[in-house]
C-alpha positions as CSV (number, residue, x, y, z in Angstrom):
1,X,-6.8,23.7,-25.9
2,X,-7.5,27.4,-26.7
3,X,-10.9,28.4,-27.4
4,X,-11.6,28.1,-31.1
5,X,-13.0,31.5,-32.8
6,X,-14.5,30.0,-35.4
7,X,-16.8,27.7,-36.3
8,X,-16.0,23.7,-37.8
9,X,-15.3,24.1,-41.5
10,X,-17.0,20.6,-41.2
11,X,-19.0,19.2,-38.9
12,X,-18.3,16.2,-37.4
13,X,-20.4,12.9,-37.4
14,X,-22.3,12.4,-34.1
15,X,-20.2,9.1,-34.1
16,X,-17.3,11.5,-33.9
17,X,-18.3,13.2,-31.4
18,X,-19.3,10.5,-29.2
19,X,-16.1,9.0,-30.0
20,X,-13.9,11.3,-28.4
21,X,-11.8,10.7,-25.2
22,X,-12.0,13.2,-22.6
23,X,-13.5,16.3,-21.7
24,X,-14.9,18.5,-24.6
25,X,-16.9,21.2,-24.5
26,X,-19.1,21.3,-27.5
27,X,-20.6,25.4,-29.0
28,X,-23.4,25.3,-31.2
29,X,-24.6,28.9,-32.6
30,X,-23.8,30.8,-35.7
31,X,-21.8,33.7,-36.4
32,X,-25.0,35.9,-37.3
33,X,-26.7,35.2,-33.8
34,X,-26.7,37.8,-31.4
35,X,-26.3,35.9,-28.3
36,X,-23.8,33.8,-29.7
37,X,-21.3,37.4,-30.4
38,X,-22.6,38.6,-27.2
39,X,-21.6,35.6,-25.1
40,X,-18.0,34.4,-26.9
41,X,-16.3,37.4,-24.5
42,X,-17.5,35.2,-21.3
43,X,-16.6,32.1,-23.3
44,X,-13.1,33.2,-23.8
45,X,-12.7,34.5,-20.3
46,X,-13.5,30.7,-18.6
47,X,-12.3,28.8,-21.0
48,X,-8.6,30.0,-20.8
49,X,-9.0,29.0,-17.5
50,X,-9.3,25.3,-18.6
51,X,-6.3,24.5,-21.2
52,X,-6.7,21.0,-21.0
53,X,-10.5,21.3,-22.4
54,X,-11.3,20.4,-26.2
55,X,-13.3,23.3,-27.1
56,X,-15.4,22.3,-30.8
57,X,-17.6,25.1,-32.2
58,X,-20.6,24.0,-34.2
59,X,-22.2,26.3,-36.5
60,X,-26.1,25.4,-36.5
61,X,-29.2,25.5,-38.3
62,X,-32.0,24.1,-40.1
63,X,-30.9,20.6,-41.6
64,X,-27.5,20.2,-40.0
65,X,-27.6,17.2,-38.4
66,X,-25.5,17.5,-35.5
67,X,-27.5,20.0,-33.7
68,X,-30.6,18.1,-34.2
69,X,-29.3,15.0,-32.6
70,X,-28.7,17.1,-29.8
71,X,-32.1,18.3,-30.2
72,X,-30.4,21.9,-29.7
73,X,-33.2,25.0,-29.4
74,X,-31.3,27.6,-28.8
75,X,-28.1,29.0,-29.4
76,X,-25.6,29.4,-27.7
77,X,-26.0,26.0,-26.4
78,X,-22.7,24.6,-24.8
79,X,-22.7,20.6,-24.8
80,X,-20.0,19.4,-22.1
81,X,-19.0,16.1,-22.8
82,X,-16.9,13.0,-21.1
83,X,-15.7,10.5,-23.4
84,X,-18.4,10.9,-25.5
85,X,-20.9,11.0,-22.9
86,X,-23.1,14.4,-22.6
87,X,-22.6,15.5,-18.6
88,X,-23.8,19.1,-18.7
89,X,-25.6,21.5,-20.8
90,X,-26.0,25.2,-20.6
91,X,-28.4,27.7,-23.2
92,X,-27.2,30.6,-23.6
93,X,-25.1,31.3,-20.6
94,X,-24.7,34.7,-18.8
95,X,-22.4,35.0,-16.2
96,X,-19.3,33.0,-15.9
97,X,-20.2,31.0,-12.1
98,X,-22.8,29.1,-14.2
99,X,-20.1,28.4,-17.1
100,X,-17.8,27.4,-14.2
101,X,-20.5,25.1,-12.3
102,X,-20.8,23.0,-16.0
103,X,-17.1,22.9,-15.8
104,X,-16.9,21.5,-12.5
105,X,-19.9,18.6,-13.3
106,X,-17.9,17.8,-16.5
107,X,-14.8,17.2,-13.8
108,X,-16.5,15.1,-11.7
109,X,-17.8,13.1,-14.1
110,X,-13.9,12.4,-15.6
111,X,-13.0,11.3,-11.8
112,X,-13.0,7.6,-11.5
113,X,-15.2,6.5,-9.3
114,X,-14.5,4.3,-6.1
């Protein structure tokens, strides 16, 4: 999947989320933050790289309850996910080898083990 450029008109349930099959990588930010703008050119850059990857963007905040069950801090904060299960976090990311490390982590985790 392409990387989304905006954020969820509606935020999913955390049941949702933890629903899902497969890798995702979950965004939380808003479209106001700094770091969030700053960081969606290195977001874009490694996750064309991954096509397969369910990308969701979150906008977050005071009272939305997705982020807090997360217990997200800071934004960005990129939540990578394996059927449903959280393998990886990164806070505002810088460079794209640390992006790419979360990546691989999220990978292994989908490899079955044996």
């Amino acid at each position: 999947m392409v990387m989304n450029t905006v954020y969820a008109a509606i935020d999913p349930s955390r049941a949702e989320i933890d629903a899902l099959e497969g890798p995702t990588v979950i965004e939380f930010g808003a479209p106001w933050c700094g770091y969030c703008r700053a960081a969606q050119p290195l977001f874009a850059a490694v996750l064309a790289e991954y096509p397969h990857l369910r990308h969701i963007k979150i906008e977050d905040g005071p009272r939305r309850p997705l982020g807090r069950s997360f217990r997200i801090k800071l934004w960005p904060t990129l939540i990578f996910m394996n059927d449903g299960r959280e393998v990886a976090r990164l806070v505002r990311p810088s460079d794209p080898e640390t992006f790419v490390e979360a990546l691989e982590e999220q990978a292994r985790a989908t490899q079955p083990s044996g």
